[in-house]
N, CA, C and O atoms as CSV, one atom per row, in Angstrom:
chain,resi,resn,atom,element,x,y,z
A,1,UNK,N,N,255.274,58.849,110.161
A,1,UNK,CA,C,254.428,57.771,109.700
A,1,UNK,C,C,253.690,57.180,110.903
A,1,UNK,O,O,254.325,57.034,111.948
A,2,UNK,N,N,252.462,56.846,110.844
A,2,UNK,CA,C,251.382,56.129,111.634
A,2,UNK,C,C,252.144,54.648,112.337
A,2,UNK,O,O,253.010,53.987,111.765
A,3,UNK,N,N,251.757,54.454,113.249
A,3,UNK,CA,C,252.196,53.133,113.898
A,3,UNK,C,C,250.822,52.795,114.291
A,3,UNK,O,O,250.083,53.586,114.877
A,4,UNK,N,N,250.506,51.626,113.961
A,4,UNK,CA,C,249.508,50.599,114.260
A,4,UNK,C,C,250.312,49.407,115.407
A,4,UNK,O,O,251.394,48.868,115.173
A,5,UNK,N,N,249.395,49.168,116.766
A,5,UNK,CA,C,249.949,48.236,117.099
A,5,UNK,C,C,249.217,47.083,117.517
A,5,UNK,O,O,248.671,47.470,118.550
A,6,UNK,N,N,248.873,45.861,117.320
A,6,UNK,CA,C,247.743,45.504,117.699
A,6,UNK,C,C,248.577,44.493,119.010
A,6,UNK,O,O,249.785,44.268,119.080
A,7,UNK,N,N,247.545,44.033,119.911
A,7,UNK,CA,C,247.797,43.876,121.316
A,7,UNK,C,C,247.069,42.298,121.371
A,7,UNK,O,O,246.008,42.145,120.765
A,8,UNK,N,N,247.614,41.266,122.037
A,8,UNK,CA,C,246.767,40.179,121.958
A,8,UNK,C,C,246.447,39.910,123.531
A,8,UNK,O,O,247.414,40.212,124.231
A,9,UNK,N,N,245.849,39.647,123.920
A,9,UNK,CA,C,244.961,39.773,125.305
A,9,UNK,C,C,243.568,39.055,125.698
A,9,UNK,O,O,242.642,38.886,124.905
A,10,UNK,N,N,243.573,38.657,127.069
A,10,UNK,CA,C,242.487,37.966,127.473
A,10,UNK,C,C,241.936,38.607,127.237
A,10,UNK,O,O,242.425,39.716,127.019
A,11,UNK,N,N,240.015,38.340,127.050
A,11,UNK,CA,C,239.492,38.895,126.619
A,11,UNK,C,C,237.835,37.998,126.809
A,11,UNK,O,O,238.047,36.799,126.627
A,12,UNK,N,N,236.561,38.227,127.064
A,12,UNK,CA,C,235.431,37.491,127.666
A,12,UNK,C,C,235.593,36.570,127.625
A,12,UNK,O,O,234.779,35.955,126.937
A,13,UNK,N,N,236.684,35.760,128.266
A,13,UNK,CA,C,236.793,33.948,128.292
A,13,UNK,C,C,237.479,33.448,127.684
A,13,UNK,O,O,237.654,32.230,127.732
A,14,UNK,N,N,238.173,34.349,126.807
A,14,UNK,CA,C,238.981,33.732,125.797
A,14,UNK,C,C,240.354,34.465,125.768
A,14,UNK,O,O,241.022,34.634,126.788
A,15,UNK,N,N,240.763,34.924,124.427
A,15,UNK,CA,C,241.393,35.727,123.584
A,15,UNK,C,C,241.117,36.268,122.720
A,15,UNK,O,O,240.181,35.861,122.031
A,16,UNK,N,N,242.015,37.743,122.294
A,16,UNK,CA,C,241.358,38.745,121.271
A,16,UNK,C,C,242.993,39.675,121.731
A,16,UNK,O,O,243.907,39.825,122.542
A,17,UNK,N,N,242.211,40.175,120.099
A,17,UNK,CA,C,243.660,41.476,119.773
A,17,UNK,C,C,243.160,42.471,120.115
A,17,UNK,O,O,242.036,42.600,120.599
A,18,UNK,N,N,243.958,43.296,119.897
A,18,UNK,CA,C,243.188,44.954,120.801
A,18,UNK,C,C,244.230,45.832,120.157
A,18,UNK,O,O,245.411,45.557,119.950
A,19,UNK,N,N,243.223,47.537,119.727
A,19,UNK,CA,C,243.591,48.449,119.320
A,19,UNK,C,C,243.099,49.443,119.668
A,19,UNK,O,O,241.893,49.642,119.518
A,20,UNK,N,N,243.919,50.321,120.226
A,20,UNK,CA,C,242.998,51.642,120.530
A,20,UNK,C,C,242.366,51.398,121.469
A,20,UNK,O,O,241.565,52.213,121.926
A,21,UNK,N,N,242.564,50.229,121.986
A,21,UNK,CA,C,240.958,50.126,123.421
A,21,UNK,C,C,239.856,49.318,122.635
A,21,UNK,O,O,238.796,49.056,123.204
A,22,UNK,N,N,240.093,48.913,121.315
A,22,UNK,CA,C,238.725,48.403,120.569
A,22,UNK,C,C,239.144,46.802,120.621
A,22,UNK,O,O,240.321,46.630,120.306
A,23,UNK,N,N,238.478,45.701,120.926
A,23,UNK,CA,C,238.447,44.485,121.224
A,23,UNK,C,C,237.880,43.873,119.636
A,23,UNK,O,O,237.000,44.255,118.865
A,24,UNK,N,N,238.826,42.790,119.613
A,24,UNK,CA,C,238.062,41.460,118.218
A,24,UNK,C,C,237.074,41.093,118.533
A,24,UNK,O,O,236.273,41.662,119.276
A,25,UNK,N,N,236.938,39.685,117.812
A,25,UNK,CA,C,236.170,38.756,118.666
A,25,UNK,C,C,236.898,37.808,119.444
A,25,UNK,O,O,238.074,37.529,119.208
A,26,UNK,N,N,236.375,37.419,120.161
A,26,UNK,CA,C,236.920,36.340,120.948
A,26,UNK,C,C,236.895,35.063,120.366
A,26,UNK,O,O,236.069,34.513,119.637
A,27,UNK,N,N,238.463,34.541,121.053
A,27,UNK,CA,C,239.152,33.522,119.867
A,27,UNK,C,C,239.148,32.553,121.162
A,27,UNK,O,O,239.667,33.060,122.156
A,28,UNK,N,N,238.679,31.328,121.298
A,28,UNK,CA,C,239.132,30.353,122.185
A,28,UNK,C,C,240.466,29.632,122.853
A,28,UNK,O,O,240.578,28.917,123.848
A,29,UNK,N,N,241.575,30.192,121.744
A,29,UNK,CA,C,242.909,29.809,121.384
A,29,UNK,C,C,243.731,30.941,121.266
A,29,UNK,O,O,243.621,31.534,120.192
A,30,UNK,N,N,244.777,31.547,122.337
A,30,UNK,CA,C,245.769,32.635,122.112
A,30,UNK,C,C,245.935,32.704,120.492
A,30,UNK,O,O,245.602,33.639,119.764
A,31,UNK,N,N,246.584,31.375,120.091
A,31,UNK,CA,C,247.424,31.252,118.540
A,31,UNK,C,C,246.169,31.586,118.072
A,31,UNK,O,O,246.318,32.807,118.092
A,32,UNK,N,N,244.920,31.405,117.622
A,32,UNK,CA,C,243.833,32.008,116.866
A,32,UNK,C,C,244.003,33.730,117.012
A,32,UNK,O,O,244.616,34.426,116.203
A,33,UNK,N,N,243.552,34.049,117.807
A,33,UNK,CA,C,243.857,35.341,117.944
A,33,UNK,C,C,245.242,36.079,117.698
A,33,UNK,O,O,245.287,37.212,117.217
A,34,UNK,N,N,246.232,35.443,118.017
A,34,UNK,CA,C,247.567,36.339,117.426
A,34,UNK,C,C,247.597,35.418,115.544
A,34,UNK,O,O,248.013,36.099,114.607
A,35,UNK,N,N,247.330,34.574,115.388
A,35,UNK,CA,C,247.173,35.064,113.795
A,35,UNK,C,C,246.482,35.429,113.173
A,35,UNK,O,O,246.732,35.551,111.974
A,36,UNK,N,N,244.881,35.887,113.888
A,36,UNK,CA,C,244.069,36.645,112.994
A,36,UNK,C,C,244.515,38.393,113.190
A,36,UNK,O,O,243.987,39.284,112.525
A,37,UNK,N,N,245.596,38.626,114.247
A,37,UNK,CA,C,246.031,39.584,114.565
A,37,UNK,C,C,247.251,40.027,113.397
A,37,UNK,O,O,247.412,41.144,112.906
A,38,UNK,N,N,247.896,39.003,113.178
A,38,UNK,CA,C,249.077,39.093,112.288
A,38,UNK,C,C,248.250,38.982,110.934
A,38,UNK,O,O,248.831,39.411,109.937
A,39,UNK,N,N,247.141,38.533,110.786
A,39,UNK,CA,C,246.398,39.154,109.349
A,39,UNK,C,C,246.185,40.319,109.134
A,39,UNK,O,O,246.659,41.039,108.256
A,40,UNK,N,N,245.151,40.644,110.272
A,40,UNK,CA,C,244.923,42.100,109.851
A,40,UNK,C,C,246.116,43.452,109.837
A,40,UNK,O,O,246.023,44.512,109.219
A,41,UNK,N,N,247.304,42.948,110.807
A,41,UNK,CA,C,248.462,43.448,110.499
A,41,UNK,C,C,248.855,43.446,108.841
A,41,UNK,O,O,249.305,44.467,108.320
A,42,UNK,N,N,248.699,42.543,108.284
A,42,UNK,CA,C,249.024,42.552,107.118
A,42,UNK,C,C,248.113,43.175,106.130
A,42,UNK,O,O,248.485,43.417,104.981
A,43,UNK,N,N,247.016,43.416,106.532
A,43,UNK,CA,C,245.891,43.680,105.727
A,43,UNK,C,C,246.263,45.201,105.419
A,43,UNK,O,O,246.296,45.760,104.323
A,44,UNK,N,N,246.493,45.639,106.498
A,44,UNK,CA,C,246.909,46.778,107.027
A,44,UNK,C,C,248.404,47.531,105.391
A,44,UNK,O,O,248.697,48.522,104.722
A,45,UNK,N,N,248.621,46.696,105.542
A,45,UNK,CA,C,250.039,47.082,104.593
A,45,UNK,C,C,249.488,47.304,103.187
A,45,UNK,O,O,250.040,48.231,102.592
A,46,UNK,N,N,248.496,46.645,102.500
A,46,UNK,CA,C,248.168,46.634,101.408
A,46,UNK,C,C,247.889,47.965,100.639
A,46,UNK,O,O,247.166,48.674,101.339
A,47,UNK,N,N,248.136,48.434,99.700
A,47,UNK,CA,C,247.545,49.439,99.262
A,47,UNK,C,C,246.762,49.540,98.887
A,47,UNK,O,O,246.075,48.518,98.878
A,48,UNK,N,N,246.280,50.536,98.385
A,48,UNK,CA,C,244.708,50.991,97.782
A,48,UNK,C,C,245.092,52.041,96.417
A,48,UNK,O,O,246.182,52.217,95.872
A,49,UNK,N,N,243.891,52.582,96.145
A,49,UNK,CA,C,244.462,53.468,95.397
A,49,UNK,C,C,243.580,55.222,96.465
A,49,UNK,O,O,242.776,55.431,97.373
A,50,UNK,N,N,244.295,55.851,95.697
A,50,UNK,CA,C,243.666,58.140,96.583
A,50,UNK,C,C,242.457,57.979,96.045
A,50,UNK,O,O,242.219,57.611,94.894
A,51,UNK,N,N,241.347,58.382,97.263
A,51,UNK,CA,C,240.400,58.389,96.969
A,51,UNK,C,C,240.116,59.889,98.183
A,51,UNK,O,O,240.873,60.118,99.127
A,52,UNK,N,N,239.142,60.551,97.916
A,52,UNK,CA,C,238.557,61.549,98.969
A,52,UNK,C,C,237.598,60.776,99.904
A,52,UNK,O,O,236.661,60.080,99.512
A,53,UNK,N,N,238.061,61.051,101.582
A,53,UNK,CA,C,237.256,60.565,102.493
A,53,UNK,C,C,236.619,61.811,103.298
A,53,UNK,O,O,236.694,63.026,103.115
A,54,UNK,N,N,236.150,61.244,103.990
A,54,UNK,CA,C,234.981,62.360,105.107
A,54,UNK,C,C,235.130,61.546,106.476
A,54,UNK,O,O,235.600,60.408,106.492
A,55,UNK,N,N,234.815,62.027,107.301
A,55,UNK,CA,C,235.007,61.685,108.609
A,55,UNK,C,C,234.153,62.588,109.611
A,55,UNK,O,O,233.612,63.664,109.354
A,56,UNK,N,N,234.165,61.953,110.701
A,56,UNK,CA,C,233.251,62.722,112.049
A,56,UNK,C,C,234.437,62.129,113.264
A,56,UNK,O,O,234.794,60.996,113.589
A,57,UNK,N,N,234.866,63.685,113.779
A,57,UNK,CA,C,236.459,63.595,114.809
A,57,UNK,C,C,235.027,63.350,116.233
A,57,UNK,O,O,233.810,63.349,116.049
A,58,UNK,N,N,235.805,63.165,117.588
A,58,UNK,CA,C,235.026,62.651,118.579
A,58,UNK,C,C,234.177,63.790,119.109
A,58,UNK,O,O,233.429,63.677,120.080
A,59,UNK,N,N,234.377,65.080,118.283
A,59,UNK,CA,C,233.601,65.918,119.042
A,59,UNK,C,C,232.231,66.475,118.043
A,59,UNK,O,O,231.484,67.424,118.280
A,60,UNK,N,N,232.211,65.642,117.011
A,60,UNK,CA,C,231.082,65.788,116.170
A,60,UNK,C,C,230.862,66.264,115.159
A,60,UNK,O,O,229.818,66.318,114.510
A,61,UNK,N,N,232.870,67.032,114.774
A,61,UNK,CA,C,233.334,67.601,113.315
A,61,UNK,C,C,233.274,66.949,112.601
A,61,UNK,O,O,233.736,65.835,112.846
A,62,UNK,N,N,232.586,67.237,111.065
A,62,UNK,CA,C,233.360,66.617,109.565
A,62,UNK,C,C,233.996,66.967,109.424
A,62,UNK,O,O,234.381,68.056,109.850
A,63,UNK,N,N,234.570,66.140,108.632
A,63,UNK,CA,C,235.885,66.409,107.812
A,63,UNK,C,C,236.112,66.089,106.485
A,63,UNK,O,O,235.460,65.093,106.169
A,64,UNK,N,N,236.671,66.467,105.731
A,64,UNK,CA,C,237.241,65.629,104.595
A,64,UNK,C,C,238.372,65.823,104.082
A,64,UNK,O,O,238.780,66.981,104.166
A,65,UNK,N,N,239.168,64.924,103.465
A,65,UNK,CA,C,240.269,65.033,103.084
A,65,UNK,C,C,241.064,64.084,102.223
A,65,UNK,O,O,240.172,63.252,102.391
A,66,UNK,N,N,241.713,63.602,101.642
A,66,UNK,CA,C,242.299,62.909,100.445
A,66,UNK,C,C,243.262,62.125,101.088
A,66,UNK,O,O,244.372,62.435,101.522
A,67,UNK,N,N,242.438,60.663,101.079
A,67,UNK,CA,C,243.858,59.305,101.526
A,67,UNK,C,C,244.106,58.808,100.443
A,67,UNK,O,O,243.389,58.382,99.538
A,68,UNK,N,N,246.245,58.965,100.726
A,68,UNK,CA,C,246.942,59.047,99.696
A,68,UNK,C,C,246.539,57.063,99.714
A,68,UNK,O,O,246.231,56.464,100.745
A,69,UNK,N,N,246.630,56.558,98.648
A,69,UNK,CA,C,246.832,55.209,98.609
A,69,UNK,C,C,247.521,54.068,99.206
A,69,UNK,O,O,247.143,52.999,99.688
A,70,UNK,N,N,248.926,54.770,98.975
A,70,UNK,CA,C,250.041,54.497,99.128
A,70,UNK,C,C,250.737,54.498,100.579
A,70,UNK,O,O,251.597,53.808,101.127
A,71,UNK,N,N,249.923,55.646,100.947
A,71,UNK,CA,C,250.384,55.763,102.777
A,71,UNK,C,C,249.938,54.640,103.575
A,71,UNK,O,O,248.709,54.592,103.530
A,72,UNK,N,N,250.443,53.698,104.302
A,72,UNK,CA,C,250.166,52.618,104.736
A,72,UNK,C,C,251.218,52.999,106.154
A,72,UNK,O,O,252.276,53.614,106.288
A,73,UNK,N,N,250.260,52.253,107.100
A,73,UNK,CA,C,251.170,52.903,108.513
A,73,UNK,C,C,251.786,51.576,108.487
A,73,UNK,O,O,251.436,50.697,107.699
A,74,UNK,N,N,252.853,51.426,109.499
A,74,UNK,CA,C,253.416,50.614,109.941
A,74,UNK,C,C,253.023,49.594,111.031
A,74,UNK,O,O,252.760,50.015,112.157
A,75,UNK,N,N,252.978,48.486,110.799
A,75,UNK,CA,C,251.937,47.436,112.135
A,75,UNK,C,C,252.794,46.667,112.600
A,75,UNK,O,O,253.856,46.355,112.061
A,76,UNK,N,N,252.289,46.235,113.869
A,76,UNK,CA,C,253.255,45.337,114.790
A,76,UNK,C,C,252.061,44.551,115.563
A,76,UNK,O,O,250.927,44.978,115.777
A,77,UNK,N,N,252.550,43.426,115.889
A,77,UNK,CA,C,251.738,43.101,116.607
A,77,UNK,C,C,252.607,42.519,118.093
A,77,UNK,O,O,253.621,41.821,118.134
A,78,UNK,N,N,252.119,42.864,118.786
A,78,UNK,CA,C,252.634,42.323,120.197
A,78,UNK,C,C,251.838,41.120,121.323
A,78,UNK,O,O,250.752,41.178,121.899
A,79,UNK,N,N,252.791,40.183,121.318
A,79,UNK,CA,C,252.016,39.163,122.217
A,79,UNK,C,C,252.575,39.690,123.949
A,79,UNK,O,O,253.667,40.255,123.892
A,80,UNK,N,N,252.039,39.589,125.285
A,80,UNK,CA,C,252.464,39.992,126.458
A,80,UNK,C,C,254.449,40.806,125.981
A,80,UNK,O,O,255.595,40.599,126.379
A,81,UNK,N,N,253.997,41.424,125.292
A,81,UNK,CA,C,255.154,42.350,125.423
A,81,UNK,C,C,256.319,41.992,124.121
A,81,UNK,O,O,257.255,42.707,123.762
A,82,UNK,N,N,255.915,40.669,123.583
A,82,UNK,CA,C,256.952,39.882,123.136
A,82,UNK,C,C,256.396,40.693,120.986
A,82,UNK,O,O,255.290,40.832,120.464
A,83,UNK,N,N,257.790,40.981,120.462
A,83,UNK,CA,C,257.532,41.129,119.297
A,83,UNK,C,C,257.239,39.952,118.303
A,83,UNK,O,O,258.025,39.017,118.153
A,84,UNK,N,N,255.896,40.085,117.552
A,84,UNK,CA,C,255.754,39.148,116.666
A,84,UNK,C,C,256.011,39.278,115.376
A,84,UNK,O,O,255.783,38.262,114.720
A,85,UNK,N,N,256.410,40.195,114.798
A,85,UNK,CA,C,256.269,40.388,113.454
A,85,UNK,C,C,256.760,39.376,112.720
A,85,UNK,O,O,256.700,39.419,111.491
Protein backbone atom coordinates (compact mmCIF):
# COMPACT_ATOMS: atom_id res chain seq x y z
CA UNK A 1 0.00 0.00 0.00
CA UNK A 2 1.06 3.70 -0.94
CA UNK A 3 2.35 5.91 1.92
CA UNK A 4 1.67 9.54 1.61
CA UNK A 5 3.67 11.72 3.87
CA UNK A 6 3.21 15.24 4.07
CA UNK A 7 6.14 17.38 5.67
CA UNK A 8 5.51 20.82 7.39
CA UNK A 9 8.40 23.25 6.77
CA UNK A 10 9.68 26.76 6.39
CA UNK A 11 8.89 27.84 3.43
CA UNK A 12 9.09 31.78 1.45
CA UNK A 13 8.71 33.54 4.85
CA UNK A 14 6.47 31.53 6.28
CA UNK A 15 5.21 27.92 6.48
CA UNK A 16 3.94 25.17 4.17
CA UNK A 17 3.57 21.33 3.92
CA UNK A 18 5.57 19.51 1.45
CA UNK A 19 5.28 16.39 -0.72
CA UNK A 20 7.36 14.90 -3.06
CA UNK A 21 9.45 18.13 -3.20
CA UNK A 22 6.02 19.97 -4.16
CA UNK A 23 5.41 23.08 -1.73
CA UNK A 24 1.59 24.57 -0.48
CA UNK A 25 1.02 27.83 -0.08
CA UNK A 26 2.50 29.67 2.36
CA UNK A 27 0.81 29.86 5.71
CA UNK A 28 2.02 32.75 8.07
CA UNK A 29 1.43 30.41 11.14
CA UNK A 30 3.25 26.77 11.55
CA UNK A 31 -0.42 25.62 13.18
CA UNK A 32 -2.09 26.97 9.77
CA UNK A 33 -0.04 24.95 7.78
CA UNK A 34 0.11 21.66 9.84
CA UNK A 35 -3.76 21.76 9.86
CA UNK A 36 -4.31 22.47 6.40
CA UNK A 37 -1.74 19.59 6.18
CA UNK A 38 -3.78 17.27 8.46
CA UNK A 39 -6.78 18.14 6.00
CA UNK A 40 -5.53 17.21 3.06
CA UNK A 41 -4.18 14.13 4.93
CA UNK A 42 -7.61 13.41 5.45
CA UNK A 43 -8.86 14.28 2.18
CA UNK A 44 -6.58 11.83 1.12
CA UNK A 45 -8.52 8.86 2.92
CA UNK A 46 -11.84 9.48 1.37
CA UNK A 47 -13.06 7.32 -1.22
CA UNK A 48 -14.24 7.68 -4.56
CA UNK A 49 -15.76 5.43 -6.68
CA UNK A 50 -13.27 3.04 -10.14
CA UNK A 51 -13.11 5.12 -12.69
CA UNK A 52 -10.41 4.71 -15.84
CA UNK A 53 -7.49 7.26 -15.68
CA UNK A 54 -4.66 8.26 -18.18
CA UNK A 55 -1.55 9.72 -17.23
CA UNK A 56 1.87 11.14 -18.73
CA UNK A 57 5.04 9.22 -16.51
CA UNK A 58 8.19 11.91 -16.44
CA UNK A 59 9.51 10.70 -19.56
CA UNK A 60 6.53 11.62 -21.76
CA UNK A 61 4.58 8.05 -21.65
CA UNK A 62 0.73 7.64 -21.52
CA UNK A 63 -0.77 5.62 -19.74
CA UNK A 64 -3.94 4.35 -18.67
CA UNK A 65 -5.29 2.34 -16.23
CA UNK A 66 -8.26 1.73 -13.71
CA UNK A 67 -8.21 3.52 -10.06
CA UNK A 68 -9.75 1.15 -7.84
CA UNK A 69 -11.97 3.58 -5.59
CA UNK A 70 -11.41 2.12 -2.65
CA UNK A 71 -7.53 2.06 -2.70
CA UNK A 72 -6.67 4.96 -0.55
CA UNK A 73 -2.91 5.19 0.55
CA UNK A 74 -2.07 5.72 3.91
CA UNK A 75 -1.10 9.54 5.18
CA UNK A 76 0.89 10.90 7.90
CA UNK A 77 1.79 13.98 8.46
CA UNK A 78 5.03 14.96 10.14
CA UNK A 79 5.91 18.15 12.01
CA UNK A 80 10.22 18.50 12.41
CA UNK A 81 10.21 14.79 12.75
CA UNK A 82 7.44 14.67 15.37
CA UNK A 83 4.24 12.32 14.46
CA UNK A 84 0.98 14.11 14.04
CA UNK A 85 -1.63 11.98 13.17
Amino acid sequence: MTKVVYEIVEHDGGWAYKLDGVFSETFRRREDALNAAKAAAAEQQLGGKTEGISYQDPDGVWHEEVAEGGDRPVTDVVDNGRDQR
